[in-house]
N, C-alpha and C positions, 0 to 999 in steps of 0.2 A: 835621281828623282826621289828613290825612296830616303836615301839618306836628307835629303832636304827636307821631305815631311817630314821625320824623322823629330828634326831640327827644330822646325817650327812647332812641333804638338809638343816638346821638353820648353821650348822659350813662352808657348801660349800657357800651360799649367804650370810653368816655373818647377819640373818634376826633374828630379836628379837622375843618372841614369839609371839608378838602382830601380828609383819608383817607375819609370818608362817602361820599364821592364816586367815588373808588375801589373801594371797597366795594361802591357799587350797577351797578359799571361790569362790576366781578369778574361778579358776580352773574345778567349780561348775559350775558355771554361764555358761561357755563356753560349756559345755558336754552337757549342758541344751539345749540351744540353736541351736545347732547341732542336735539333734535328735528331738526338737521339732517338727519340718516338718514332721516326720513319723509321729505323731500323731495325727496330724491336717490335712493328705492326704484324698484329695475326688477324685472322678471320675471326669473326662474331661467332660466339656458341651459340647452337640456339637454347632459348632459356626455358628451362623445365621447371616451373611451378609446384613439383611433389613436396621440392624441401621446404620453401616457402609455404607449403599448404597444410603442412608439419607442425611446424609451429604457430602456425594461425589454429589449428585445431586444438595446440594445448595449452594455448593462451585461452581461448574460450573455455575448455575445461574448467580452468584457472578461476576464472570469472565467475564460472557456473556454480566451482566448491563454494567460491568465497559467497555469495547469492544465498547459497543453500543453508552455508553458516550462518549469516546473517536473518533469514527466516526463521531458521528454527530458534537460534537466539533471544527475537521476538514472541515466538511462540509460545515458549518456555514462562517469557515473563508474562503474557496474556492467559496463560494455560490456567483453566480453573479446576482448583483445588476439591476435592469429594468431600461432598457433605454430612456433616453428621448428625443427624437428627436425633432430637430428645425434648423431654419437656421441660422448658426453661421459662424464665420470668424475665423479662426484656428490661427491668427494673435492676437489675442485680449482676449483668456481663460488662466485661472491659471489650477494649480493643481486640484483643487475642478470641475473646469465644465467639464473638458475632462472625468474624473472618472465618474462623470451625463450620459457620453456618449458611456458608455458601456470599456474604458480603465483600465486598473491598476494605480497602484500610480506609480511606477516604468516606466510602458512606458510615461507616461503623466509629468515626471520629464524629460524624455530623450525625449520630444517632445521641452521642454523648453530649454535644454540646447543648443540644435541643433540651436532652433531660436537666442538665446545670443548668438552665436558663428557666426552662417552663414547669417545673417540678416531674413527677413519675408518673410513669402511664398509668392512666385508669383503667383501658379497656385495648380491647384490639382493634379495634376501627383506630381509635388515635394512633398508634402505633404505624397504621394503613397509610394514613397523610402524611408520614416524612418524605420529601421530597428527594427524589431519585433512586428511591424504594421497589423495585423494580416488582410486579403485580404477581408474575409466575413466582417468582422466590416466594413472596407471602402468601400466595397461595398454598404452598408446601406449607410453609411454617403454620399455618393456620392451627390444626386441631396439635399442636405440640405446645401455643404457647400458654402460658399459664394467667391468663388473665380472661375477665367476662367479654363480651360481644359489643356490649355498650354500657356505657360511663355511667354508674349510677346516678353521678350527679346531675345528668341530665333527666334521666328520668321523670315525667309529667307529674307536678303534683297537683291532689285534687282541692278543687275549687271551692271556696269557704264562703262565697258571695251569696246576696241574693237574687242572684237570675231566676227566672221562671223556671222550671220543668217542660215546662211544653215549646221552649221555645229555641229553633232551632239549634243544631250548630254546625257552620259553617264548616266546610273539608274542605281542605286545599290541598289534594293529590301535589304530593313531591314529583314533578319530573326526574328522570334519571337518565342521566348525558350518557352516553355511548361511545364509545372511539367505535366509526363506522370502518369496513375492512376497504384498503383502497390500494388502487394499481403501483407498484414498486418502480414500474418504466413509464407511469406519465405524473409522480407525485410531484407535486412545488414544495418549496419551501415550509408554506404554511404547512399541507397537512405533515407533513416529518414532524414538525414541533410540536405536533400535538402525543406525541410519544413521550412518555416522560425521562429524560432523564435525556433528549434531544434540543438542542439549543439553536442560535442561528449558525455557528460555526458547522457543527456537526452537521447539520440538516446540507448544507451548501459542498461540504466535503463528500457526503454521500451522492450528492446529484452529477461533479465532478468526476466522483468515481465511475458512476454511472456513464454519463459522457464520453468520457476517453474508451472503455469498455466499449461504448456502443449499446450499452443496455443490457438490464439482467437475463438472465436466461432461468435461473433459478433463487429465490429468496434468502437461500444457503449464503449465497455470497457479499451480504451488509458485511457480514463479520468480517470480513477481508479488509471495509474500510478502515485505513489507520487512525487510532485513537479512539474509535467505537467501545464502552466496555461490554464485556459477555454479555449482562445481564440486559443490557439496552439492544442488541442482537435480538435476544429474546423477545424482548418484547417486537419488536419490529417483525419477526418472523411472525408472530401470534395473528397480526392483524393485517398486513400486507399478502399480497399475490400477484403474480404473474400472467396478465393474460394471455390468454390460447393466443392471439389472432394478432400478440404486438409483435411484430418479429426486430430483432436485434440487425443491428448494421454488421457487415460481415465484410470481410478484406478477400480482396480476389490473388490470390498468391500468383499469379504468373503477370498481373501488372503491378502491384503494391510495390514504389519504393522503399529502399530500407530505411528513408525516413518515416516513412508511414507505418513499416512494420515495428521501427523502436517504440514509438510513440504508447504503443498499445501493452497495458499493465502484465497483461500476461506473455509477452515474449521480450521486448527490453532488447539494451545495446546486442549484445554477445549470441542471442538467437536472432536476431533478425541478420547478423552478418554470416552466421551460420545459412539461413534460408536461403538471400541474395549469393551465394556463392553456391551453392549446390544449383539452384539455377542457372545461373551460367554456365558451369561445366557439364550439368547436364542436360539442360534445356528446360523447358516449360514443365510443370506437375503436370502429369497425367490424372491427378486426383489427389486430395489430401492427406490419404492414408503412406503416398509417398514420403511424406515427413518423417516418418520413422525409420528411415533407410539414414538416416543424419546421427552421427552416431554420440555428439552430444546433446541430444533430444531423451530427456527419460519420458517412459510413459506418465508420469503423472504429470510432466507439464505439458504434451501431448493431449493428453483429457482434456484439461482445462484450456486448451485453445482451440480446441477443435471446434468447437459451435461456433464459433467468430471467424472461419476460414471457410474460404468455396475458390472452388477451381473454375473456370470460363473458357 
């Protein structure tokens, strides 16, 4: 019988004996290999997460360096330079001295083309209207700069006509516009723009920032928005506040997912997997101050999260 299968599986494949042979050798190897797994079966270890929780920890580190490089990085290039005060003539500096004097390279270039274009300052008021000029700066500069108050050429000349003596003249009190001081957590668009040196971009990115935040907690924090320069900070600080009675949206840490917790500007991918894994292993916060048992938590980012967190 076997020699007959034999027979017919060499005349069906037309395989010589050599290949037949091969064939049933193939055919070996594969049964082999197939059942080897039964006999090499072990019981399941149970699976201990320390080492796994190892390297999730300095992967986050990781993240946290590179985060912290990349902030100060920024910082650095945002970082304003100390100023040095003297009495100069706004008429007579390059690029390089205005920048000495507390400006950017950007306004201290649009100081310069103003003067090529509309000839030299007369007075300090003119000086006052260059656009993006930010008001605290000039304020400083004021009794340093070497120029009069107002433009002599303006100055009223007297009148050669024949009008009466007795007969009236007219006053027409100047109004004097005001940037009035207004709430940082309920502002629109419009009033942001009335900040000089705020546009629609600007004003839209600050409200965004705001947004995702959940709301200021303190006026400190414009400067955070990306792309804001100092001097526009400044002023924003000057004339905005925070009311007592707005309260900011706050994340409940024992239900927030970790998409809810990325989401928010001051905790990000890397702390918020940090947060949802220490909950799990150890359960619900008992309070917020438990955060800092998380051991890539520095306290400074701590600070700054904590108004935005509450326990339930």
């Amino acid at each position: 019988m076997l020699k007959r299968l034999l027979h017919g599986l060499q005349e069906y494949f037309s395989f010589s004996q050599r290949e037949l042979t091969q064939f049933f050798i193939l055919i070996f190897l594969m049964a082999l290999l197939m059942v080897a797994p039964f006999f090499f079966f072990q019981d399941d270890v149970p699976y201990d997460p320390t080492a796994d929780q190892r390297i999730l920890d300095s992967l986050v580190v990781q993240l946290d360096q590179q985060a912290e490089e990349e902030a100060a990085a920024r910082a650095n290039r945002y970082r304003r330079k100390p100023i040095k005060l003297y009495r100069f003539n706004p008429n007579q500096l390059n690029v390089e001295q205005w920048q000495e004097l507390g400006l950017n390279k950007y306004l201290a270039q649009r100081i310069l083309n103003y003067r090529a274009k509309a000839g030299d300052f007369k007075s300090k008021a003119q000086l006052q209207k260059i656009y993006g000029l930010p008001d605290s700066l000039f304020q400083l500069w004021y009794p340093y700069i070497d120029l009069p108050e107002e433009s002599p050429g303006y100055a009223r000349q007297p009148f050669s006509g024949s009008f009466s003596e007795n007969r009236p003249k007219p006053e027409y009190p100047r109004k004097r516009w005001e940037l009035q001081p207004f709430d940082l957590n309920t502002a629109d668009t419009t009033e942001l723009k009335q900040i000089r040196g705020i546009g629609s971009k600007l004003s839209q990115r600050i409200i965004n920032f705001r947004d995702k935040m959940g709301g200021f907690h303190s006026v400190d924090q414009v400067a955070e928005v990306y792309g804001l320069p100092p001097e526009v900070a400044d002023s924003v600080r000057k004339y905005a506040f925070i009311a007592k009675d707005g309260g900011i949206r706050k994340i409940n840490l024992n239900a927030a997912t970790f998409a809810e917790l990325r989401q928010h500007p001051y905790i990000g991918y890397s702390l918020a997997r940090a947060i949802v894994n220490y909950r799990t292993q150890h359960g619900p916060y008992p309070s917020v101050e438990e955060l800092r048992k998380i051991k890539v938590l520095k306290e400074e980012q701590f600070q700054k999260m904590q108004p935005y967190l509450v326990v339930q």
